[in-house]
C-alpha positions as CSV (number, residue, x, y, z in Angstrom):
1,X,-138.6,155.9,77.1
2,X,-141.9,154.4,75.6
3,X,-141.5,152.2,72.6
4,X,-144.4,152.8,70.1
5,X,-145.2,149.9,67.9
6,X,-147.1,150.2,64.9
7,X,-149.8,147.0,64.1
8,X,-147.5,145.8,61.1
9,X,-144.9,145.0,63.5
10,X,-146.7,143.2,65.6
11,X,-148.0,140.5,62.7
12,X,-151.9,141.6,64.1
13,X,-154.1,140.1,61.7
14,X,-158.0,141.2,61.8
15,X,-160.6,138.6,63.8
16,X,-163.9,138.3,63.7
17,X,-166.5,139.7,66.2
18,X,-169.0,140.7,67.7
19,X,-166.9,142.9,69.9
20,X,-167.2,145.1,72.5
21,X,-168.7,148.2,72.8
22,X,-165.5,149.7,74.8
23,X,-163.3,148.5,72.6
24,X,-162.8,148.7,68.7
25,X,-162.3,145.7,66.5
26,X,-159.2,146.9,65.8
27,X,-158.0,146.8,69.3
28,X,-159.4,143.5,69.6
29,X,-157.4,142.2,67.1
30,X,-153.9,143.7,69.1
31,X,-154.6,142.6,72.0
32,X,-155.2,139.3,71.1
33,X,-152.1,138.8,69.0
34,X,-150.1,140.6,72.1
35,X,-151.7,138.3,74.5
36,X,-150.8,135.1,71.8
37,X,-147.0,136.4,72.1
38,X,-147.1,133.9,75.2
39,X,-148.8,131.5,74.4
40,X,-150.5,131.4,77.7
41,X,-152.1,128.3,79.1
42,X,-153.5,130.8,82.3
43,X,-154.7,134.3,81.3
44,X,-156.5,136.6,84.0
45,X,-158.3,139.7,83.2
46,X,-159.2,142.7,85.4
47,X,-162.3,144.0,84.3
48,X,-163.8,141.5,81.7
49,X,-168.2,143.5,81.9
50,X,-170.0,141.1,80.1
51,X,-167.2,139.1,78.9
52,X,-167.3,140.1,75.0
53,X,-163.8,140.7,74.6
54,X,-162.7,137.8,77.1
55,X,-165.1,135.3,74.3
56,X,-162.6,137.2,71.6
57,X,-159.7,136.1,73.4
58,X,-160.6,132.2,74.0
59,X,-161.7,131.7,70.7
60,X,-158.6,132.9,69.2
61,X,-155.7,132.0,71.1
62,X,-155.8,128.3,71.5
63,X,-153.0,127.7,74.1
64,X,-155.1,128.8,76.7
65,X,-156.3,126.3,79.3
66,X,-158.1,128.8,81.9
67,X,-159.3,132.5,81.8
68,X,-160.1,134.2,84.8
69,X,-162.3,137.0,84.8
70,X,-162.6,139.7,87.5
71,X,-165.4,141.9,87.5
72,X,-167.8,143.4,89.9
73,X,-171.2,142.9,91.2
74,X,-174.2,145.2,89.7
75,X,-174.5,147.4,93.1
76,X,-170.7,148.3,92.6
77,X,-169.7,151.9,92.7
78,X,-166.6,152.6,90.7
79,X,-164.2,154.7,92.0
80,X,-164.2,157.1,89.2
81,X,-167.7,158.7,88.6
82,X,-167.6,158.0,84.4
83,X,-167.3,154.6,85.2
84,X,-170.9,154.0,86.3
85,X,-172.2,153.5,83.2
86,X,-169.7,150.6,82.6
87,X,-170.3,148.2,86.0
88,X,-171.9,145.1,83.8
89,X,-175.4,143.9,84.4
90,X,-174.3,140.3,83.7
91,X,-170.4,139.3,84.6
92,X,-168.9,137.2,81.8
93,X,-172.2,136.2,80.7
94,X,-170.9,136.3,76.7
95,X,-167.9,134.1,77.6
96,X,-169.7,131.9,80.1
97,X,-170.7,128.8,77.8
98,X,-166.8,128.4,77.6
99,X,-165.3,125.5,79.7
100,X,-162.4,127.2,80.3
101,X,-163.4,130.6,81.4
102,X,-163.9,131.5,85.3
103,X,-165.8,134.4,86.8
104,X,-164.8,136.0,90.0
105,X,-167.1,138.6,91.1
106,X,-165.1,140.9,93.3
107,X,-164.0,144.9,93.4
108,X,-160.5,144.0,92.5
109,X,-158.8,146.6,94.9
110,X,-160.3,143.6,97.5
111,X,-157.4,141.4,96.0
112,X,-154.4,140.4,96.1
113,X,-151.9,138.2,94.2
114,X,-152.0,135.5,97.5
115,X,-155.9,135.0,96.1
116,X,-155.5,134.4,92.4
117,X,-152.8,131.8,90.8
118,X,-149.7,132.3,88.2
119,X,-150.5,133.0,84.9
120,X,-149.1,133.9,81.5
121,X,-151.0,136.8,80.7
122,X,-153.2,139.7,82.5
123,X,-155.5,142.2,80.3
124,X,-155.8,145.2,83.0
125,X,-159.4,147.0,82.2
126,X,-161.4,147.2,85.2
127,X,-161.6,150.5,87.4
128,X,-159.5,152.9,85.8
129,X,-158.7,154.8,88.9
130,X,-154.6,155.5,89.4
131,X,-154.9,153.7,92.8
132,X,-156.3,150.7,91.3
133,X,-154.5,150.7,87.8
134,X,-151.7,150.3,90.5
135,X,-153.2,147.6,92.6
136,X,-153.6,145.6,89.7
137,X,-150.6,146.1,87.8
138,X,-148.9,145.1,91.3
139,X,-150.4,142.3,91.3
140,X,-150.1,141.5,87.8
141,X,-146.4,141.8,88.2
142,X,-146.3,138.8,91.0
143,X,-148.5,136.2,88.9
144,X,-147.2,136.6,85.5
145,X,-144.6,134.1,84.5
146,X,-141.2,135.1,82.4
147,X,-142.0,135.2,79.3
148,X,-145.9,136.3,79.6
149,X,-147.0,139.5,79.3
150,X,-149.5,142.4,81.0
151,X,-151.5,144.4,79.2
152,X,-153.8,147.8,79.5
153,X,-156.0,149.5,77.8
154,X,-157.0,153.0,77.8
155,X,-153.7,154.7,77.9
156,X,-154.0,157.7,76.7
157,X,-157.4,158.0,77.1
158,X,-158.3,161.6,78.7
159,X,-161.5,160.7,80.9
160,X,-159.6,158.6,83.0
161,X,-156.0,157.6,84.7
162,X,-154.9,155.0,83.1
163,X,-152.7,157.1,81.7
164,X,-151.0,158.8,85.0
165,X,-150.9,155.1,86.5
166,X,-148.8,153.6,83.7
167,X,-145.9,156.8,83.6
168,X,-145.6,155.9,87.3
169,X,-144.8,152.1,86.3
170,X,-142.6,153.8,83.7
171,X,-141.0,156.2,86.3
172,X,-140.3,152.9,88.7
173,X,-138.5,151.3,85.6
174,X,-141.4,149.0,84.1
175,X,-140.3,149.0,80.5
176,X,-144.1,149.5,79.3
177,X,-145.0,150.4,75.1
178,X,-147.4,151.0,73.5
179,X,-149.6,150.4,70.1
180,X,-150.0,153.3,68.1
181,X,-153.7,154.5,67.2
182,X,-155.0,152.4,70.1
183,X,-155.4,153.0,73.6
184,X,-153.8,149.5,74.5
185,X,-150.0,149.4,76.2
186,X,-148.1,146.2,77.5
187,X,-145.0,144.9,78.5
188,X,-143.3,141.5,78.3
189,X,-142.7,140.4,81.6
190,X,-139.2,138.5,81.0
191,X,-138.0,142.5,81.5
192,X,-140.0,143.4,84.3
């Protein structure tokens, strides 16, 4: 059974933006105090678009050595049709002037753990198809250290499946929660 959590237990204290269009400053602010939980030296994120919310990140967890971002090039077609909208004109520009972040331009359901290196954290938020929700989380599974942690967003969002994808983890015994008015879910991966 999912374990809801509300912000107070988690210690999240507000940060300071700009942020992201897809994601509120609220959720911001949770999912960089879950990502801090680890205090991650590597942290790889599926899906970063212009790299807004990856520049949130860096600049507010200070353990972390290197960021990866995955996104795609601007002649991708997502999976999901609602998506289109959302394929970034400018990869990681926002978080580029940052030493330690890295972009890797790629369709992520292209990838596999063999191609990226262990990490302490992964932020899931690319292509919110099931299949790659899946991919990624796979993959995400085989890089993250014990102790780190993998987190998504958009659970329980309606317009895609994000949600589906993250009950079949649940259903395969991935202890998964999630944060209650938000759309983010994680999971510490010491239980995995």
């Amino acid at each position: 059974m999912m374990r809801r959590f509300t912000w107070m237990e988690l210690g999240v204290t507000p940060i300071e933006g700009p942020f992201s269009k897809y994601m509120t400053a609220q959720e911001t602010a949770i999912l960089v105090t879950l990502i801090g939980l680890s205090d991650p030296k590597v942290v790889i994120e599926f899906g970063c678009n212009e790299g807004v919310t990856s520049k949130r990140i860096l600049d507010n967890v200070p353990s972390i050595e290197k960021y990866i971002g995955i996104d795609v090039a601007i002649d991708h077609v997502p999976v999901l049709g609602c998506q289109f909208w959302e394929v970034p004109k400018h990869p990681g520009a926002y978080a580029a002037s940052d030493a330690r972040f890295q972009l890797l331009t790629s369709p992520s359901q292209y990838l596999t753990a063999d191609m990226l290196e262990p990490c302490d954290a992964v932020f899931i938020d690319g292509d919110h198809s099931e299949r790659v929700v899946l991919h990624e989380s796979n993959i995400a599974r085989r890089l993250v250290r014990p102790g780190g942690i993998i987190c998504w967003h958009d659970f329980q969002n309606p317009a895609v499946e994000v949600t589906r994808a993250i009950h079949k983890l649940c259903d395969q015994g991935w202890p998964i929660n999630c944060v209650e008015h938000s759309w983010l879910a994680f999971t510490e991966v010491s239980h995995v």
